[in-house]
C-alpha positions as CSV (number, residue, x, y, z in Angstrom):
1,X,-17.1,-6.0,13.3
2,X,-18.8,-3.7,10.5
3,X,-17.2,-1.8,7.7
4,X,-17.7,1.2,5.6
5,X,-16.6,1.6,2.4
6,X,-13.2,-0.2,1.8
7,X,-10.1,-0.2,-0.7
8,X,-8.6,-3.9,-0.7
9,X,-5.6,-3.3,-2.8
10,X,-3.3,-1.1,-1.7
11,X,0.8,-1.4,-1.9
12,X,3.3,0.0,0.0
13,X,6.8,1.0,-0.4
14,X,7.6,-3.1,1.4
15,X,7.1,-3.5,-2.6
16,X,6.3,-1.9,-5.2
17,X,4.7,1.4,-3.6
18,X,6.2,4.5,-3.6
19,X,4.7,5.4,0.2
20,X,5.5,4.3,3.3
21,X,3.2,2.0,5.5
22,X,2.8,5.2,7.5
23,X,1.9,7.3,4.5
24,X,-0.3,5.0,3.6
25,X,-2.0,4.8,6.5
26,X,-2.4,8.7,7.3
27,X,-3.5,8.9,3.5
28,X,-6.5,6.6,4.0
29,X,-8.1,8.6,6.8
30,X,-7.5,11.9,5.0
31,X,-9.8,10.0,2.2
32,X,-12.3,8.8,4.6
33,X,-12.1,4.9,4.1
34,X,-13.3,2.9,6.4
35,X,-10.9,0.0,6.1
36,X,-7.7,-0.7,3.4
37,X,-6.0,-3.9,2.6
38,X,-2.0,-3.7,2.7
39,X,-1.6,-6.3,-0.1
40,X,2.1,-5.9,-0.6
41,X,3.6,-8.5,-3.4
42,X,5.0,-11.4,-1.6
43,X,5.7,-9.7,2.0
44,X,4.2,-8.8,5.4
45,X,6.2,-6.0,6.6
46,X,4.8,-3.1,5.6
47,X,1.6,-4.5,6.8
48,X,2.5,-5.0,10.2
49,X,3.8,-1.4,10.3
50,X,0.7,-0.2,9.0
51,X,-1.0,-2.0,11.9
52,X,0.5,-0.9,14.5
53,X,0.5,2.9,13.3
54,X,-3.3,2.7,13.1
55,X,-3.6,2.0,16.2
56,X,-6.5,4.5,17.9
57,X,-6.7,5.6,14.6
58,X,-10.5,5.7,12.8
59,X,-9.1,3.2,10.0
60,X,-9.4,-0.9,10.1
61,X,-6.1,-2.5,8.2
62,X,-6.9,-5.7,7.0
63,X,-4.4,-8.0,7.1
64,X,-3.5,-8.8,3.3
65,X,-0.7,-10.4,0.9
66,X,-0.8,-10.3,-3.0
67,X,1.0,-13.1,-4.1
68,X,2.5,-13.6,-7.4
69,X,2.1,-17.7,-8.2
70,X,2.9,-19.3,-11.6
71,X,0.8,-21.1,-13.8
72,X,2.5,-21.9,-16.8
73,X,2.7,-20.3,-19.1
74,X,2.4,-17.0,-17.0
75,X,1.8,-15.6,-13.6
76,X,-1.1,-15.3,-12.1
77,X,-1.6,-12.5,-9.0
78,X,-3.3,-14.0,-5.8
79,X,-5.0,-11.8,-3.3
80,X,-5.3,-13.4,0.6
81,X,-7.3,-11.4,3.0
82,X,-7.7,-12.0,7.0
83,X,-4.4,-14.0,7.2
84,X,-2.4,-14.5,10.1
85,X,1.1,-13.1,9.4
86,X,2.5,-15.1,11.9
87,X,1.8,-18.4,10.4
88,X,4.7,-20.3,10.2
89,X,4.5,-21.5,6.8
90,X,3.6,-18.4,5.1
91,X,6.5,-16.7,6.2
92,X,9.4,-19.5,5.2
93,X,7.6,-19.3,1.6
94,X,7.5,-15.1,1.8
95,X,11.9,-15.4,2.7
96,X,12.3,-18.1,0.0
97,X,10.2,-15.2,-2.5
98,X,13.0,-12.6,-1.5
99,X,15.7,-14.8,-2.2
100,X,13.8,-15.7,-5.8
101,X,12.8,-12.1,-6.6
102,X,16.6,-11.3,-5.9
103,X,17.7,-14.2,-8.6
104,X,14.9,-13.3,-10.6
105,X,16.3,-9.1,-10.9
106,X,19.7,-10.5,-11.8
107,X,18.3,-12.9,-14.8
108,X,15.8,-10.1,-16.0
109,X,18.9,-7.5,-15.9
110,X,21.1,-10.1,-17.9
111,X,18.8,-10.2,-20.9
112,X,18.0,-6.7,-20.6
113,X,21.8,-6.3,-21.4
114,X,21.5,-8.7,-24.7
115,X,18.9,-5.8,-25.9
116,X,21.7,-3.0,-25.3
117,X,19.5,-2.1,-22.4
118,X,22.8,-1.2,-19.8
119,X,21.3,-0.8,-16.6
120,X,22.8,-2.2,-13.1
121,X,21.1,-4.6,-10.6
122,X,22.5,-3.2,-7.6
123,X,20.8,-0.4,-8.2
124,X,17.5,-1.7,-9.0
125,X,17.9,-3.8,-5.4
126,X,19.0,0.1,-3.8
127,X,15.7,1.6,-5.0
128,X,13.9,-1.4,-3.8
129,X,15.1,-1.0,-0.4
130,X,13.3,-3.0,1.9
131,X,11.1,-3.9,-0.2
132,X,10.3,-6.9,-2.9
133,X,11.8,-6.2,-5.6
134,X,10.2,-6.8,-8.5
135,X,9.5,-6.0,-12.2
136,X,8.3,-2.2,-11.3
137,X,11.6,-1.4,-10.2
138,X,13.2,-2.7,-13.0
139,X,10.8,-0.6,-15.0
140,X,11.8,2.7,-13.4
141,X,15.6,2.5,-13.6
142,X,15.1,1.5,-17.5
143,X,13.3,4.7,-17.5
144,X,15.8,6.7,-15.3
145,X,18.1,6.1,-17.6
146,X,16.3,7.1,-20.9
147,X,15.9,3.5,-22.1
148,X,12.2,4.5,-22.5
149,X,10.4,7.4,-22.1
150,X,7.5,6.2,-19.0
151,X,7.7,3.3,-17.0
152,X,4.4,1.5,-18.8
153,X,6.5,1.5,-22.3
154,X,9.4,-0.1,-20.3
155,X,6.6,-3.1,-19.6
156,X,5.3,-2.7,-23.0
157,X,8.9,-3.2,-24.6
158,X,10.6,-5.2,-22.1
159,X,9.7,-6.6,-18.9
160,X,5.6,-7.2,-19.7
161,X,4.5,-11.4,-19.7
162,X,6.0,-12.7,-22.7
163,X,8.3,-9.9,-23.6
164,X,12.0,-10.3,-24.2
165,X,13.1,-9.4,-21.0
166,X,10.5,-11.4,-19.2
167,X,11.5,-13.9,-16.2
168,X,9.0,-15.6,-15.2
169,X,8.6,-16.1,-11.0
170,X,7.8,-19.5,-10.1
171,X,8.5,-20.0,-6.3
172,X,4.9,-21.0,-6.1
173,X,2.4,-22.3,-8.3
174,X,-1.3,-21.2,-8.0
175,X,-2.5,-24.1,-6.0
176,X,0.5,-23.6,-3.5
177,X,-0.7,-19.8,-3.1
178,X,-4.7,-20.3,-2.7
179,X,-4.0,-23.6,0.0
180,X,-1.4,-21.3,1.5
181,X,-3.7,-18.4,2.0
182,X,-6.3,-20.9,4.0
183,X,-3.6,-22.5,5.6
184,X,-2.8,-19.0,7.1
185,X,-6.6,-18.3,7.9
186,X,-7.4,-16.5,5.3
187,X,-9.5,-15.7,2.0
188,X,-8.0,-16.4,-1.8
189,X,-8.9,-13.6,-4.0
190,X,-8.1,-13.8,-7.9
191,X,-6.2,-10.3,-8.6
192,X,-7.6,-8.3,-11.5
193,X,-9.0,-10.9,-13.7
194,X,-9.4,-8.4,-16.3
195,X,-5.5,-7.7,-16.8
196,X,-4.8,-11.6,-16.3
197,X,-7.1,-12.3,-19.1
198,X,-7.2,-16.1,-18.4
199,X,-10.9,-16.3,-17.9
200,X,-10.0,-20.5,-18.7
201,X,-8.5,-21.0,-15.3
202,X,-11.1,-19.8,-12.8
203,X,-12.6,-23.4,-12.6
204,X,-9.4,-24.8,-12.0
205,X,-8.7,-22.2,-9.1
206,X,-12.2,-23.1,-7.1
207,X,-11.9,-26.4,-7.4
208,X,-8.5,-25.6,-5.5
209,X,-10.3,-23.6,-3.0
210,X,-10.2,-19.8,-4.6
211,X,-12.8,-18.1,-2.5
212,X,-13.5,-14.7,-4.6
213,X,-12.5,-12.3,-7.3
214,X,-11.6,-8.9,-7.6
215,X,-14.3,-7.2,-9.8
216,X,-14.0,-3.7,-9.1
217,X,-10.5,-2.7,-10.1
218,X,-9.3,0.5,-11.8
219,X,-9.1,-0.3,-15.4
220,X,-12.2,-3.1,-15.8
221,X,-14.6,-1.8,-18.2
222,X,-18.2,-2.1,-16.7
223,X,-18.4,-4.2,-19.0
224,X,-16.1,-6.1,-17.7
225,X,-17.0,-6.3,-14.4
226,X,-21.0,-7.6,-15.7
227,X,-19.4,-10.4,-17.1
228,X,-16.8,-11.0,-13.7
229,X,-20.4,-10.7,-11.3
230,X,-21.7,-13.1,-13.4
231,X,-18.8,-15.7,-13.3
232,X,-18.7,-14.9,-9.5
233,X,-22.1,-15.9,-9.3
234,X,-21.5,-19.5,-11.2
235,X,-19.1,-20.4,-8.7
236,X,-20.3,-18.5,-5.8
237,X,-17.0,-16.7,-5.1
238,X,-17.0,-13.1,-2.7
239,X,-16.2,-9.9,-4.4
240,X,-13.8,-7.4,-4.4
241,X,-12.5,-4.2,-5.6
242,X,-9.3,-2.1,-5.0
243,X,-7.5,0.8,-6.7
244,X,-4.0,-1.1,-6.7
245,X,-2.6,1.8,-5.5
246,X,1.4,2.2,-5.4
247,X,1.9,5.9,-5.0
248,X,3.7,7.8,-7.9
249,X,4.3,4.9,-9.9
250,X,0.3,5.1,-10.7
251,X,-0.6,8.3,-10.0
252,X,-3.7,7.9,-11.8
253,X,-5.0,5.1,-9.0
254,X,-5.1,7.2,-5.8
255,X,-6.0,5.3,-2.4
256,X,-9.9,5.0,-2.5
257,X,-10.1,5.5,-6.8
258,X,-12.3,2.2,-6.2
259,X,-13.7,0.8,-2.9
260,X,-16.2,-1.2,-1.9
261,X,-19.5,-1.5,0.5
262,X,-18.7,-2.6,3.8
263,X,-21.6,-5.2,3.3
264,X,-19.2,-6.9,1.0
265,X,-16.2,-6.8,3.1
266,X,-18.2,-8.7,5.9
267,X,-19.3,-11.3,3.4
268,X,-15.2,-11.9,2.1
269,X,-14.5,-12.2,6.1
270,X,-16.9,-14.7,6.6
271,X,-15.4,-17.0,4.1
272,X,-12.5,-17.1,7.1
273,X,-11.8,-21.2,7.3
274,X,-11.6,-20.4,11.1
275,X,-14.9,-18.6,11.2
């Protein structure tokens, strides 16, 4: 199979995007990708929608997952490409990070409320949906409410690693996530190295079978992405780039802000355990 240029990070409303898988979909043609990634946070669902309304369609969905692991003392954002969404034991560990992500909402909200910061889960979980819900939820009711005036100053105050409202999600740890990913078929991808800023782990990650890193992202510097080819390089990981799209919670990253050469999509495919 060949590909033209490609956007490799793309959410939908299954988590933290504002669009549906549909949306999404019908949005990608309109801005002439070749092929997009649904890496929703912790979930299939809106992938396998996106699938099936593609098909006929002049768009390739690649089958993707973004999954948010723990290594202490923070998380750490896994991409997996090419998996196989039926795999049995990727999709007990996606339930048992719904049930999490639900306990996790409920401990965020309770120290939100020891900062005077009145807001109510249940309606957090409503705007979620069907979706996973997560941080960027939280984020929008505290701005709803006039807690802060844009939902990047809730992050910055609140709910960002290490802030006061911060709860940590640990249903898997980073070595459980990259085995997981080639358990299921596919391709580990370290998210947005740049935003991470733990440059110290990437060793630790290939020697547990990381396969690539995401380079081109939105808000890398090109600096920043010299020094991430380089490091790809050293440990001979496949590259990729994304505009972490999630609709009109980043309306600055449209779908295709940053894609990649089909060239380099064929090269993160081939790093498939099964091929």
């Amino acid at each position: 199979m060949s590909y033209g240029d490609a956007d490799l990070h793309i959410h939908t409303s299954y988590s933290d995007g504002t669009m549906t898988p549909e949306e999404v979909v019908d949005d990608a043609i309109r801005q002439g990708v070749s092929a997009i990634a649904i890496t929703d946070h912790d979930t299939t669902d809106g992938l396998v929608i996106a699938c099936r309304h593609a098909e006929g369609k002049n768009l390739h969905i690649i089958a993707g997952i973004e999954f948010s692991s723990y290594l202490s003392p923070s998380e750490v954002h896994i991409l997996g490409y090419f998996i196989d969404v039926n795999n049995v034991s990727l999709q007990k560990i996606i339930q048992q990070s719904r049930e999490d992500r639900v306990n996790r909402i409920y401990a965020m909200v309770e120290k939100l409320h020891k900062l005077q910061v009145n807001v109510d889960p249940l309606e957090i979980l409503a705007l979620a949906g069907r979706g996973s819900p997560g941080r960027m939820h939280v984020a929008e009711v505290i701005w709803q409410h006039g807690f802060c005036g844009t939902i990047l100053e809730a992050f910055a105050k609140y709910l960002g690693d290490n802030k006061p409202a911060y709860v940590p999600k640990k249903t898997l740890t980073t070595q459980h996530a990259i085995e997981l990913i080639r358990d299921a078929g596919g391709v580990s991808v370290l998210a947005h190295p740049g935003l991470t800023q733990r440059d110290n782990i990437i060793e630790d990650l290939v020697k547990w079978g990381l396969q690539g890193i995401e380079i081109y992202y939105p808000s890398h510097t090109p600096q920043a992405v010299s020094k991430y080819l380089k490091i790809a390089k050293k440990y001979n990981l496949a590259i990729t780039g994304g505009s972490d799209f999630h609709g009109e919670r980043r309306v600055n990253c449209p779908i295709a802000k940053v894609t990649i050469p089909g060239d380099l999509v064929s090269k993160l495919r081939q790093r498939c355990p099964s091929r």
